[in-house]
Each structure stands twice: as C-alpha cells, then as structure tokens.
N, C-alpha and C positions, 0 to 999 in steps of 0.2 A: 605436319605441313613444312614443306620446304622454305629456304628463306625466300626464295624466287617466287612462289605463289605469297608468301605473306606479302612483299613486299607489292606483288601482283593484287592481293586484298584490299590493302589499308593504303594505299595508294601515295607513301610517305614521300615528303619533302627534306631532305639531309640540309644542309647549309654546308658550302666548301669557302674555304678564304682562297681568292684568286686576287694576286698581286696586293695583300692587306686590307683588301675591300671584302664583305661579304654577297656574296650572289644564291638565291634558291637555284637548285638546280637537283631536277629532278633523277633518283636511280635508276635507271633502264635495267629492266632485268636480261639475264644473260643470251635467251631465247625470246625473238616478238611472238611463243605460240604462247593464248594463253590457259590455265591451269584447265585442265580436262578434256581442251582440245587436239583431236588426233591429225592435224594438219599432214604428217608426213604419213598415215599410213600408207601400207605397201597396198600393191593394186597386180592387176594384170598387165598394165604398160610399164612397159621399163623403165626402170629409175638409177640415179647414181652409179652413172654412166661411166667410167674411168679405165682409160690406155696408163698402159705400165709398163717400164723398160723390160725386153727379154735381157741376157748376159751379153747380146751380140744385138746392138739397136739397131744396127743394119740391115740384119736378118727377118725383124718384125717386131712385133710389142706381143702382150700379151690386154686382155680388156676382162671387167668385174661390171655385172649390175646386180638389181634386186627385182624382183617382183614379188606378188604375193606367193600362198605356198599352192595354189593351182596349179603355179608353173616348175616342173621338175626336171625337163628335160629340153630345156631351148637350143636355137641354133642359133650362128652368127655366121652372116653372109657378106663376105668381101669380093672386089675386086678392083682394081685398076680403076681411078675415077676419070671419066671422058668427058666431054661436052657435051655430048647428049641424053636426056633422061634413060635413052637404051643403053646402060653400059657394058652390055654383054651378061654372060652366064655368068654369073657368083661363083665363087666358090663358099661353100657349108662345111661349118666346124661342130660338132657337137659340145655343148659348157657339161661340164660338171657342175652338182649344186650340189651345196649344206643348206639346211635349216636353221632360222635363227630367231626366236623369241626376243621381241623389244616390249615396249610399252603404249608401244602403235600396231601391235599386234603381231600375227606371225607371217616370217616373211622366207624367203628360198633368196639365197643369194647366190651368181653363178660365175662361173670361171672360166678360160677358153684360153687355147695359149695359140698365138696366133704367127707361125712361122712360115721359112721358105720362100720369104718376100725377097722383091727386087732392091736393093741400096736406092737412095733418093729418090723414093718411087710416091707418087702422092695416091693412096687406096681408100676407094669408098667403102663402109663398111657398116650395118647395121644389126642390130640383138633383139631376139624375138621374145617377147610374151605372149598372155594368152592371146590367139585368134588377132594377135596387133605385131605391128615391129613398132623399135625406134625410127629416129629420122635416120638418113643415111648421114653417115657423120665422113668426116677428112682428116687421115692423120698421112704425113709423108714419115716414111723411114729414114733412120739417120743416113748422113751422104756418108761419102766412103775418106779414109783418110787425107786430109789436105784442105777440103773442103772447109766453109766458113760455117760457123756453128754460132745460134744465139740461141742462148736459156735464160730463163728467171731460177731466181732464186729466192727465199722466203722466210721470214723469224717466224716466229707463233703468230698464230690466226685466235684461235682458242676462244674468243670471247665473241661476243655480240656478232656474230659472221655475218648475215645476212645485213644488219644493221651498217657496220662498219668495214669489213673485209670485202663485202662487196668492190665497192668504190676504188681499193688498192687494185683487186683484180682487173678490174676493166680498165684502170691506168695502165699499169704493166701490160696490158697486152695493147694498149693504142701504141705506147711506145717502144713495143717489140715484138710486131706484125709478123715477125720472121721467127719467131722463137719455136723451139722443137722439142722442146724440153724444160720441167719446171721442177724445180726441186723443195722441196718442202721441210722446213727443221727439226719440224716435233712440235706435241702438242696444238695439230689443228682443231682440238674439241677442250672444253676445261671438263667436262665429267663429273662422275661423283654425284653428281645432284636429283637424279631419279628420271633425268632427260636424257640421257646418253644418245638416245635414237634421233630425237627433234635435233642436239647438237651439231650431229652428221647428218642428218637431212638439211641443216641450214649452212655447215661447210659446203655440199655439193650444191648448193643453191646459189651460194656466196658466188663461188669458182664459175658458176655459169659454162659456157662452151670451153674454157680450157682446158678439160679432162679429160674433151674428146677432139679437140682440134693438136693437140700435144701429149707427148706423153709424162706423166706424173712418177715422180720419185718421191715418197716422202720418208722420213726419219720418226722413229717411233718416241713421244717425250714421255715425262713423268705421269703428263693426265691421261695419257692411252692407256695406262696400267690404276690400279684401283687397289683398296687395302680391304684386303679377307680378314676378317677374324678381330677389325679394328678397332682399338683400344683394351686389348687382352694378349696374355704373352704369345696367343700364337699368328700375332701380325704380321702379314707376309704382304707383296707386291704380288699381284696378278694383273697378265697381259687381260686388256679390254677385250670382250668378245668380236664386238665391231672389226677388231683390227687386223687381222688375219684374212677376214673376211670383206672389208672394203675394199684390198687393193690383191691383184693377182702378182705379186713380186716375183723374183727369181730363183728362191730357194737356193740361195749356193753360201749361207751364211758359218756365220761362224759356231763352235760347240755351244751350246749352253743358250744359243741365240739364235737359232734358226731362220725362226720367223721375224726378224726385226734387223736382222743383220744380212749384209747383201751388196754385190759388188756388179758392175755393168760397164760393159767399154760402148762410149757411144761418141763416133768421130774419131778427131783427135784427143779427147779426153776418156779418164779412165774416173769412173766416181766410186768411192766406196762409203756405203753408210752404216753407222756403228750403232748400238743400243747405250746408249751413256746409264738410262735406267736400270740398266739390266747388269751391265757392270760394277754401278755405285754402291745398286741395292742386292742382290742376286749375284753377287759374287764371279762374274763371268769378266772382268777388266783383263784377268791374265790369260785367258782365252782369246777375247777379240784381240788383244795386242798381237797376240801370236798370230791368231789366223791375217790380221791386218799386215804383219811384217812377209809374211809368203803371198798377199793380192799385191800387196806393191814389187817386192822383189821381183814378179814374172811380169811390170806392166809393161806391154811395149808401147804405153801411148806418149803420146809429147807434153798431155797436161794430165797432171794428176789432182783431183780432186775429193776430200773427205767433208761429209756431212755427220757430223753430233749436235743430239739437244743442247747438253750438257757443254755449258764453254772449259775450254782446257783455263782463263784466264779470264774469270770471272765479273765483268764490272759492276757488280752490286756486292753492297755492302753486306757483309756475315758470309759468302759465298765460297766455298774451296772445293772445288774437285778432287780431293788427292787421289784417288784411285786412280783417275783418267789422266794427272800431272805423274803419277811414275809408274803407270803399266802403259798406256795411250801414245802421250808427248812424246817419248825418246823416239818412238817407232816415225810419228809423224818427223820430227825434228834430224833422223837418219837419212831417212830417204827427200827432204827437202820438197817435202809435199807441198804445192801451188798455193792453194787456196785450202784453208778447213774452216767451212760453212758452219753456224751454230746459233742457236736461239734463246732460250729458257729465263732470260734475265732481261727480258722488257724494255730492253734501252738497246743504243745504238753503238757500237769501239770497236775500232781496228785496231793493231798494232803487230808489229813482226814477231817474227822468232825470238830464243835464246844466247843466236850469237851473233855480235854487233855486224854491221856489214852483211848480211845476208840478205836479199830480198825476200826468199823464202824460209819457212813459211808464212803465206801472209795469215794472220786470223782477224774473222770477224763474226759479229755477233749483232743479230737485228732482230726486229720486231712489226708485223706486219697488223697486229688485229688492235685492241680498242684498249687492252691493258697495260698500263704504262709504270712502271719503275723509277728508283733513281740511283741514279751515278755512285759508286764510292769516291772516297778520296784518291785512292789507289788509282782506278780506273781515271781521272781526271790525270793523272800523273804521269801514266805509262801509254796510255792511248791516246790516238788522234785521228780523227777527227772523233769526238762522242757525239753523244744528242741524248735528251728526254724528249719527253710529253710528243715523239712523234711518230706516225706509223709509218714505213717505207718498204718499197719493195728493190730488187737489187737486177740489176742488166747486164751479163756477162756474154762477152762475144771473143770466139775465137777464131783467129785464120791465120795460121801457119804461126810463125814465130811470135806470135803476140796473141796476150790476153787481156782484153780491155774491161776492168769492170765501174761499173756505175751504181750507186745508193741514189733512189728518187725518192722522193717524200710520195705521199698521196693525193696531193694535186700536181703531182709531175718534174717537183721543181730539184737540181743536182744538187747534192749533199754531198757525196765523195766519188772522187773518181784515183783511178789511175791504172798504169799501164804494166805488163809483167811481159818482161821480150828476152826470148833465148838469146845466150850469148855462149855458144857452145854446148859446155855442159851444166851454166850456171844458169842463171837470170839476175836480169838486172829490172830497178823500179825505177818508173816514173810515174811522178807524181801528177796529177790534172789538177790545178787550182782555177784556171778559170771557170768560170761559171757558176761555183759554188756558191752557195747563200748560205749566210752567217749561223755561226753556230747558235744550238737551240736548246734552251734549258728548261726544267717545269718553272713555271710564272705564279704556283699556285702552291700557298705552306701545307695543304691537308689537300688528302684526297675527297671526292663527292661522298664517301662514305665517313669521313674526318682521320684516316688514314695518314699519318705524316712519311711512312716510308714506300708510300705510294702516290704519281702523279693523278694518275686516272684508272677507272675499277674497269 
C-alpha cells in the first residue's frame, strides 16, 4: 500500500504548529483520485491536449494528445481561424503514435508537427479520435522580430495539481491575456508513487486551456526520471515514460540529452532548456555545456533565455549543484545570458551574476504548486527579494529594448519586479519596488506532516 492510499484509508489527522499554536489540519494526498479509481482513463476522445514550440515559433508549433489504443492513426485539422463557424478547408496532418501502458490502462499517444504556418497568424486547429474530434482550439504563431512578446513562466507544479496549481493557472492567464508562450521548470508531476498517470492527468487538468491556447515549453526535473534497480548497486536514473511522450519537443538537443534538452527561437527571444537531472546524475554537464556554448554563440536574438530544474545557486539549505556551477555557469556567465529560469528548491530568490556591476545574468528560482521549502541562511544573504510558504507564478513581457518581468503570488498580488533595457551591447537593471508587498516567510515551525525542513507537503 502506498503511503497516499494509507493515508487515503485511515483517514489521519497530523498536528502542524503554525505560529507556536497548534491547529489539526488535515494531509491531502498528492492526487484528489482515490485508491482504485481510474478517473483519468484513456478513451477515444482526446485528451491532454498540448502545443509545443517548433525551433522556428514563427513557423508553427508542433501539438501531442492521447486517446485510448483504438485510435492509431489520427489526423489534426488546421486552418486560419475566421469569424464564422465556416472557416474554410483545413488542412490534414497525419500524427504519429506510440503505445504506452499506464495504470489507467492502455493508451496510444500521438504527435504531429505542425509547420509552414504564417508568423502572427491566429490558427484554428483540432485532433481526432475515434469517430469524435477535439474542440477547435486557437493558438497564434509567434510574431516576427520586434514585435511585443508575453510569456509565463513557472517553478514546479508537482504536487496536489488539480487541488492547488489549478488556481495559479487561471491567475496567470487573467493577468496575461496575451501570453504566447509558457515555460515550465521541471518537475510538473512528483512521481514515483504508483500514480504516475492520475499525476499527469491532473497536471493537464490543472493547466486547463493553456496548453492549447499557447504553446508549452517545459524543462524536464528530477521527478520526470525515477530510480531502476533502487536500493541495490545497480541504481541508475531513468527518464519517466510519460515524458518523451507528453510533449512533442524539437529534438535538436544536446548529446547524451536528446530528449530533454532543446533550443527554440521564438520572437525576439532565443530560450534554451537544459537537463540539470541528466547532467548531475548521468554524467552529460560537460556535454550540454558544450552543445549550450555553440546555441548561444550562433543566437541572433536580442533576448537570450535558459531554463534549468536544477538552480546554478541554490536557496535551500544542504543544496550545491556543482556540476552545473563548473561545467553550466561559466558558459551562461560568458555569453551574459538574460534571465536563467529555474525551480527544484520550493521557495522563491533572485539575485545576479558573478561579477559586481553586471545586470546579467539575472537568476531566479520559484515555485508554483503546493510544496513549500525553506530558505538557507546563505540564500537570505545573497538574494533579494526571497519568499517561503508561497506559490507564484512569473510575467515576462518583451518589446524591443526592454524586458519587464513580474513574480505574482496566487492571488495575483506583485512580489518582484523589474526591468532589463539594452544599452548597446550591455543591459542595464531597474528595479520596480512599487507595488510590491512585504516579504513572506513560513509562519509555521513544522510542516503538516511535522517536517521542520519543510513549510508545507
């Protein structure tokens, strides 16, 4: 028995001390499905729905669903979205599909790469199952260079999704109507626990229409991979089945990284996303640094962008990257890379680079889903703005010489702002303090499971 079904059994009540008082407060298990229930089986209507940057977002996206394994050969029907239900003749792409055994049974998962599109074009588009489609969904293609660009961006999800991730999504998208692009840190499922499938059925439930109204970037973290052979010498990291197969990426990655590693020019910005997993554990650091030092030496965009799980500058206590601080960093730290996006440590720190005076690069490091960390000392020392015990999501808008970005909490409110503005060949930062609201600490000595190095499970 899992601990999520026992807990799901016996129905237990922990006791957390919140602000030196004690409160009942009950454990939520990780998934609302409960034990034996196949809530997310695959079917013949399409399900988990998801646009994915092509290497040219201009050019088109690429889109993944599932159905059950009836369906082996779908098609996806795009065109031009108009005003009226007639939008003319589609065009029809044929998916490719794998097979994929979950614990919600067997499912066919399919692929389709979807190119030749117009730049800033807004395209209707639906994915067949059996004898049914999806709805017609709306993604617009990226605009062309110059143009004003708004994305989200995202720490780990991983826990209680439909419960609590929810809620940040449907923030983030009230207050970035315009966004076209979502980026994702790593670890959108925690895993491991015999749920793997309900996990990502309640990720793609959480995200609601963002998956199809934009297109999705994510970075692959520590819980996408899972331990073979664990607790015996021949314990190895293996990528999660799911993962390869939830999202249709670009394949232009690096050696040793293929599937998890991966570079896309979309707008003015160039994003490149790394496997920190696969470097830490699986021995590939001195690989993505290299193939990472030839995406950026050829980028011609004006923003450079890198996504890692793994922070290069850790704000939790016991925490050290070093593979990723001297095979990673230097590369990022040469080329003066913008922003490098990152999640894995459940709290919330910015702080710059290695050399004083430098705007770039900036780093940060957030958390969007239900599990909460705490600060080291270190991190209280070197970074600013922090935060515990809160979930946020992140607003980055770009038009021309400036990059504005925003951290909101989950009910919408500014956390951190500021501003990154070409001045030649540099950039310069300013800071946004108005608005902000006071920094945020855990108020609570134990976690709900009596956890001291934990704010909330």
């Amino acid at each position: 028995m899992s601990a999520r079904q026992d807990v799901l059994r016996r129905g237990v009540l922990l006791l957390a001390l919140a602000g030196g008082a004690q409160a009942n407060t009950a454990v939520e298990p990780n998934t609302r499905v409960p034990a034996a229930v196949m809530h997310y089986a695959p079917s013949g209507f399409p399900d988990r729905i998801v646009a994915s940057p092509l290497q040219d977002g201009a050019s088109g996206f690429a889109v993944s669903w599932r159905t059950d394994a009836s369906v082996s050969a779908p098609i996806l029907e795009i065109v031009v979205a108009g005003d009226s239900p007639d939008m003319g003749a589609p065009r029809r792409l044929a998916a490719a599909s794998r097979a994929q055994a979950t614990e919600n049974g067997q499912a066919h998962q399919h692929h389709v790469r979807v190119d030749g599109l117009q730049a800033d074009t807004l395209y209707a588009w639906r994915v067949q199952g059996d004898r049914t489609w999806s709805a017609w969904h709306h993604t617009r293609t990226a605009p062309a260079p110059g143009q004003p660009l708004t994305l989200l961006y995202f720490g780990d999800t991983q826990n209680k999704n439909v419960s609590l991730t929810t809620r940040v999504v449907r923030e983030a998208m009230r207050h970035a109507p315009d966004a076209r692009l979502a980026l994702y840190a790593g670890d959108l499922v925690s895993g491991g626990d015999g749920e793997d499938d309900n996990e990502w059925g309640e990720w793609f439930e959480a995200a609601g229409a963002l998956p199809t109204s934009m297109v999705v970037a994510p970075a692959a973290g520590n819980h996408e991979y899972f331990e073979e052979f664990e607790d015996t010498p021949r314990e190895r990291r293996v990528l999660g089945a799911h993962w390869p197969l939830a999202f249709a990426l670009p394949g232009n990655g690096a050696p040793g990284a293929q599937a998890t590693s991966y570079w896309f020019d979309y707008q003015d910005a160039r994003v490149v996303v790394l496997d920190g997993t696969s470097a830490l554990d699986l021995g590939t650091a001195q690989a993505q640094a290299r193939w990472l030092e030839q995406v950026l030496a050829g980028s011609p965009a004006r923003w450079n962008l890198v996504m890692v799980h793994q922070p290069m500058f850790s704000p939790r206590q016991d925490r050290e990257n070093r593979l990723l601080r001297e095979h990673v960093l230097p590369v990022l730290e040469r080329h003066r890379v913008d922003l490098v996006l990152q999640g894995h440590d459940h709290v919330y720190g910015r702080r710059g680079g290695r050399v004083a005076g430098q705007a770039t690069p900036q780093y940060l490091v957030s958390v969007a889903g239900a599990k909460q960390y705490r600060l080291s000392t270190q991190a209280r020392a070197s970074m600013a703005p922090v935060a515990e015990d809160t979930q946020l999501f992140q607003v980055l808008r770009i038009d021309g010489q400036h990059l504005r970005y925003e951290a909101r909490t989950a009910t919408g409110r500014l956390y951190d702002a500021f501003e990154l503005v070409r001045d030649g060949d540099g950039r310069q930062l300013h800071e946004r303090s108005e608005d902000r609201i006071g920094p945020r600490d855990c108020p609570r000595a134990l976690s709900p499971k009596g956890r001291g190095d934990r704010c909330w499970e």
